[in-house]
C-alpha positions in Angstrom: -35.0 67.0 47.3 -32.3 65.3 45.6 -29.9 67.3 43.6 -25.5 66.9 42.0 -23.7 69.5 41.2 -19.8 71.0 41.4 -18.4 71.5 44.8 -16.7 74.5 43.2 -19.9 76.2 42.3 -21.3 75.3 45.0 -18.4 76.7 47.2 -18.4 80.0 45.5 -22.3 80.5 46.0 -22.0 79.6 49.7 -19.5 82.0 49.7 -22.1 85.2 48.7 -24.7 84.3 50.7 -23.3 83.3 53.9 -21.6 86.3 54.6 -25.1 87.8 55.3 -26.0 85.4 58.0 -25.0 86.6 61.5 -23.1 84.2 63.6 -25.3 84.7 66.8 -28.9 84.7 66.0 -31.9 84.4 68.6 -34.2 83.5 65.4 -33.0 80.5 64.8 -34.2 80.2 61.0 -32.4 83.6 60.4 -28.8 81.5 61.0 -29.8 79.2 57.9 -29.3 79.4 54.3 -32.5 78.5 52.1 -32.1 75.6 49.4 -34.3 75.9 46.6 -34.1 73.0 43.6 -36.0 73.2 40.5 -35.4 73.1 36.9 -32.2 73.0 35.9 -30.8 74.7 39.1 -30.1 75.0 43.4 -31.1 78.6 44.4 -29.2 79.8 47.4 -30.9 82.5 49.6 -29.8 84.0 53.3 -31.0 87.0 54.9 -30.3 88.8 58.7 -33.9 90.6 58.0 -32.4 93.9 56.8 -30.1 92.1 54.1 -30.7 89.5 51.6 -28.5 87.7 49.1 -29.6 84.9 46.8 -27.9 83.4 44.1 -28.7 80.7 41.3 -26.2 78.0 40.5 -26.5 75.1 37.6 -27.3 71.8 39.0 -28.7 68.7 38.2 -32.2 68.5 40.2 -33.8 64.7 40.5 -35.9 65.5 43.2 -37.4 68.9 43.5 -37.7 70.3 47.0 -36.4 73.4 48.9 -35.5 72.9 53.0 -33.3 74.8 55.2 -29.5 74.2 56.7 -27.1 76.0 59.2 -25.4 78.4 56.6 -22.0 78.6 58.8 -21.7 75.0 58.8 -22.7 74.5 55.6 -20.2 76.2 54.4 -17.5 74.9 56.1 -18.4 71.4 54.8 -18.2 72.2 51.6 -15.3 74.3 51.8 -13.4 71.0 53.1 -13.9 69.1 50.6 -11.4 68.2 48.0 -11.4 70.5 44.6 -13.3 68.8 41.9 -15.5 66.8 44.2 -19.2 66.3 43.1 -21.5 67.0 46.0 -25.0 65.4 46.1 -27.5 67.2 48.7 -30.8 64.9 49.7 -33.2 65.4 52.1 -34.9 62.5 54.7 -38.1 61.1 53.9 -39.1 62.6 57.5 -37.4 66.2 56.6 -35.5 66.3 59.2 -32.2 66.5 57.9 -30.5 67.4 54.9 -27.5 64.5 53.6 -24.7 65.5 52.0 -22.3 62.8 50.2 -18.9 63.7 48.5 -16.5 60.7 47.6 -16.3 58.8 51.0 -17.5 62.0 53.0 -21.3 62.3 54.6 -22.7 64.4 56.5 -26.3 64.9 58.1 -27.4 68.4 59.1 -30.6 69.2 61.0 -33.0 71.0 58.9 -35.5 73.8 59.5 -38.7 74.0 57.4 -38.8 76.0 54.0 -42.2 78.1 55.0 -40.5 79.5 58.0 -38.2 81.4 56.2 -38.3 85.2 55.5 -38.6 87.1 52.9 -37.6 91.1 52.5 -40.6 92.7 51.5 -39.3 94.9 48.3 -42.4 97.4 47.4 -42.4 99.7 44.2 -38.3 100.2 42.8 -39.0 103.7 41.3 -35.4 104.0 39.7 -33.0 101.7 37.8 -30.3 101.6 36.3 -27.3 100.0 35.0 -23.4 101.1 36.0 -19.9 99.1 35.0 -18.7 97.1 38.3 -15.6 98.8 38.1 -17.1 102.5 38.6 -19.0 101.1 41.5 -16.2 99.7 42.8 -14.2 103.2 43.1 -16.9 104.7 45.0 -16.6 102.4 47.5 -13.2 101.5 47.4 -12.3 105.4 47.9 -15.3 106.4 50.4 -15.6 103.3 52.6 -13.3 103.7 54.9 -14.5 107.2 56.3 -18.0 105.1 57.1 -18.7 106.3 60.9 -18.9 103.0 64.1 -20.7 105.3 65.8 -24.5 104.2 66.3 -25.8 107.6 68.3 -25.5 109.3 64.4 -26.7 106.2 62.8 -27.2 107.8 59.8 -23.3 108.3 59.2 -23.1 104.2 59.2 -23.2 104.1 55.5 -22.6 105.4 52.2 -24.3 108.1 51.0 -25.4 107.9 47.3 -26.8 110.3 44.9 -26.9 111.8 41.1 -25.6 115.7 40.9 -24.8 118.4 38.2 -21.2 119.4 38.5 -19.2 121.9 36.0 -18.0 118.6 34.8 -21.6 117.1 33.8 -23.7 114.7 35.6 -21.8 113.0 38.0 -23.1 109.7 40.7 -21.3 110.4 43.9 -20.1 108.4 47.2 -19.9 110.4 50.3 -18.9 109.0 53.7 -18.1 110.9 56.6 -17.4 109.8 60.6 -17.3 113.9 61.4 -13.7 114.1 61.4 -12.8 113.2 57.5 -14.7 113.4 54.9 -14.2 110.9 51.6 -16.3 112.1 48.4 -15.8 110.3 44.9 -17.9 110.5 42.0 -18.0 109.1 38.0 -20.3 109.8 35.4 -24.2 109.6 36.1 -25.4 106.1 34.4 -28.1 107.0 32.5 -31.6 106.5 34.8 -29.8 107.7 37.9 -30.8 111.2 37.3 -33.5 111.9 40.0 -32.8 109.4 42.3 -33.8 109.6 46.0 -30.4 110.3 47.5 -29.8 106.8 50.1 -27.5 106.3 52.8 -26.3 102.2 52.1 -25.4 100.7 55.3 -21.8 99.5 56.2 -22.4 95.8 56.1 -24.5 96.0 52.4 -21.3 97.7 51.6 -19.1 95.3 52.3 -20.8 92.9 50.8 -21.1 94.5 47.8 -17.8 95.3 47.5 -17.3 91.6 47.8 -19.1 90.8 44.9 -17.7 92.6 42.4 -14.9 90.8 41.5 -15.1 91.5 37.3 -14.5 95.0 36.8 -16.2 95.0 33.5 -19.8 93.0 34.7 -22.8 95.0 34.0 -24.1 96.0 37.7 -28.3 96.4 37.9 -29.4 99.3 40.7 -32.7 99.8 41.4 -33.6 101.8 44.5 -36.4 103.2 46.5 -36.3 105.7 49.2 -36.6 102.5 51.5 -34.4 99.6 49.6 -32.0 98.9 47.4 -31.6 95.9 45.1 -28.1 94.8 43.1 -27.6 92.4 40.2 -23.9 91.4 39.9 -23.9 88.4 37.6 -26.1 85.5 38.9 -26.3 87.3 42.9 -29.4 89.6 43.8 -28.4 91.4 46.3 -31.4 93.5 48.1 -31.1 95.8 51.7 -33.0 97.9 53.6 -31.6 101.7 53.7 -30.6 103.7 56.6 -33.8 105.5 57.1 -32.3 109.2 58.3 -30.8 112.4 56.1 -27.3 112.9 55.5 -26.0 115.8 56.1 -25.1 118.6 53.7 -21.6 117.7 53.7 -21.0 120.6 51.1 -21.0 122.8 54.0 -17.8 121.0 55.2 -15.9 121.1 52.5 -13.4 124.0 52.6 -14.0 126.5 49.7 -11.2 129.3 50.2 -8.2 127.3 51.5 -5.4 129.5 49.8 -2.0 127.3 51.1 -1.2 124.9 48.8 1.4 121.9 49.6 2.5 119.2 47.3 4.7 116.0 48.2 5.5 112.9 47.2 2.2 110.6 48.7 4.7 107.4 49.4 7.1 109.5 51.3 5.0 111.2 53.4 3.1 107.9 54.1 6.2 106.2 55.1 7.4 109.3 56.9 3.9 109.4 59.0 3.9 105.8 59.7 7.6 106.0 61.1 6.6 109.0 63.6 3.5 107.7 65.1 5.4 104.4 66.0 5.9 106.0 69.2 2.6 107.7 70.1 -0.8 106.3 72.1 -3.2 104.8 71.0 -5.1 107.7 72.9 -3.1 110.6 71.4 -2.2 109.9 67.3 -1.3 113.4 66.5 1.3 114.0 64.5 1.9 117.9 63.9 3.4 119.1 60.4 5.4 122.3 60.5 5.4 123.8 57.0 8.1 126.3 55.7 9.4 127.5 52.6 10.1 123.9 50.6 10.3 121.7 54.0 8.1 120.1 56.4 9.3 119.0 59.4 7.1 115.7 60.9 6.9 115.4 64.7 4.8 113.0 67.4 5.7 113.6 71.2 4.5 111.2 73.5 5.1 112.2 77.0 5.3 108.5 77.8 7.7 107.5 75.7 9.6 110.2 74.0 9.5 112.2 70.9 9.7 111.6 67.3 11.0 113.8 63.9 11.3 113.5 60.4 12.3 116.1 57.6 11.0 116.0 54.0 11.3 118.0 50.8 8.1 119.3 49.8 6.9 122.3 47.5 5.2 124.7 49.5 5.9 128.5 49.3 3.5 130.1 51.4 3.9 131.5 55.4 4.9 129.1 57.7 1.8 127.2 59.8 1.8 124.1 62.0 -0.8 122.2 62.1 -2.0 118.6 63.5 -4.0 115.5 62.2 -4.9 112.5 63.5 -1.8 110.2 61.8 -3.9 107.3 61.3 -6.7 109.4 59.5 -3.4 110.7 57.6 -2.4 107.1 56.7 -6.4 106.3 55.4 -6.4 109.2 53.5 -3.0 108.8 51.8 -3.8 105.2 51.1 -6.7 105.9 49.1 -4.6 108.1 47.2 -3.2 106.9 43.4 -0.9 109.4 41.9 2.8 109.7 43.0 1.8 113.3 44.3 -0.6 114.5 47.0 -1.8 117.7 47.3 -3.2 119.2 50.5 -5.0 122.7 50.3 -4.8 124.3 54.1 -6.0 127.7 55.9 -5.6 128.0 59.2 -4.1 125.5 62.0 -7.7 125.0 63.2 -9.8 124.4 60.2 -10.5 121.3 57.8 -7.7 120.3 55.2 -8.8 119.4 51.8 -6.4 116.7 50.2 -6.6 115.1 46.6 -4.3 113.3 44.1 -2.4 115.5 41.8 -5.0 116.0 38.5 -8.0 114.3 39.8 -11.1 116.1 40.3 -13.7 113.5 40.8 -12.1 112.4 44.5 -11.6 114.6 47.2 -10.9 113.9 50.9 -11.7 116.6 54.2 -9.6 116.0 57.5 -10.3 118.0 60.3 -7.0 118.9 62.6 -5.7 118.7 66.0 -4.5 121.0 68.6 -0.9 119.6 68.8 
């Protein structure tokens, strides 16, 4: 294989794929990046087994020829290399290793053979369908953080996605939940997403998705089984396994008949959390909000180190009530927020909070309290 092309293309390919390839791998083909040249073009394919990404790049090929290289270091290569460069990639006669030659800089890697590397067995896609980047983009951008770490309910380690009818039409909704906030978004149903299998997308597809899309106005291709998922964004396929489990029917969580309504300015409160919990544990993050008549009163004691308080003007006209939340759940929620007011919807000191942005109806967040 012998094949030139742009150490900036090159770059940002590497870039996609290599995020997929765990650091610490006891397969050791799984730690390398696959090099495929033919036609007019390198492919660039990595994959931990449950994730895949492979991109095409332009390139001018001499020599077919596909071989595998340490993605990591391959990466880190061709990220030091000057802007502008041309890179040439050439394999050994033996196939052993793979040269690379930039200006005065060579390198040698070790290679491991083409046919041992994996590929993600797809099956039948039953639906696709085509949604802008920037709608896909919200949903994660407002749901992700809500994504569970715990592994015992594995099937809260991702996003759950799925086509419903709403009073406001067909709608393609985000839900994530770690059982102590809730983060639902939705915008409207591309067309072919109506009887989709609802799939739970795990954390690290995510992330990487996220990652990818950079142009809010590219055209992003879904197609999903019950068991996979597969994403065009411009020239990178991305395709994952799904969590195989059921989400649960978070509608039962959200709170239907909270009746107290309070409104205040999002980047005050923010601050004004933020400032309180300076003094509290890491263990104990409650902050507790006493509501009255057109004031809330902010307070964190930590037994430890003392007590904090803050005062804001806020519209709410209903009975008094104290309440607690974790303050950095507060400080997620609120940053995921857009408008200049927030609106939280309360009952009791002991059940879930429902708070939105001021107008919006497609994203809604649930925080459960705490005894303060």
């Amino acid at each position: 294989m012998r094949v030139t092309l742009e150490r900036s293309h090159l770059l940002k390919s590497l870039t996609h794929v290599h995020r997929v390839v765990e650091r610490r791998n006891t397969i050791p083909i799984l730690s390398n990046v696959l090099l495929k040249a033919s036609g007019g073009g390198l492919q660039l394919k990595a994959t931990d087994l449950d994730l895949e990404a492979i991109e095409n790049i332009a390139a001018m090929v001499e020599r077919p020829g596909a071989t595998t290289v340490p993605a990591h270091m391959f990466y880190d290569i061709v990220r030091k290399l000057p802007d502008g460069a041309q890179v040439e990639l050439t394999t050994s006669p033996d196939g052993a290793t793979l040269a690379i030659a930039s200006g005065r800089s060579k390198f040698s890697l070790q290679m491991l053979p083409e046919s041992d590397f994996p590929d993600i067995t797809v099956g039948e896609l039953s639906h696709r369908f085509e949604l802008k980047a920037r709608d896909l983009k919200t949903l994660i951008d407002k749901t992700q953080f809500a994504i569970s770490n715990e592994e015992i309910r594995y099937y809260l380690n991702g996003i759950f996605l799925h086509a419903v009818d709403t009073p406001n039409g067909k709608r393609f909704r985000a839900v994530a939940t770690d059982g102590h906030r809730l983060a639902r978004a939705d915008v409207v149903a591309p067309e072919g997403s109506q009887g989709m299998p609802g799939v739970i997308v795990p954390r690290k597809t995510v992330g990487e998705i996220q990652r990818l899309l950079e142009d809010p106005d590219l055209d992003v291709t879904v197609e999903l089984s019950e068991a996979k998922i597969r994403l065009t964004v411009g020239d990178v396929v991305l395709t994952s396994k799904l969590i195989d489990g059921t989400f649960p029917d978070y509608g039962r969580v959200i709170p239907q008949g909270n009746d107290k309504d309070l409104k205040v300015d999002r980047a005050e409160f923010a601050e004004a959390v933020d400032r309180v919990s300076t003094i509290s544990s890491e263990r104990g993050r409650a902050v507790k909000l006493a509501l009255t008549e057109g004031k809330m009163v902010l307070t964190v004691v930590n037994p430890d180190s003392g007590t904090a308080t803050e005062e804001l003007v806020v519209e709410y006209e209903d009975d008094p009530l104290e309440i607690g939340f974790n303050a950095r759940y507060l400080l997620d929620i609120t940053g995921q927020l857009t408008s200049e007011t927030a609106v939280f919807r309360l009952a009791d000191p002991g059940s879930p909070t429902l708070i939105q942005d001021e107008g919006d109806a497609e994203t809604l967040y649930v925080l459960m309290p705490m005894r303060v």
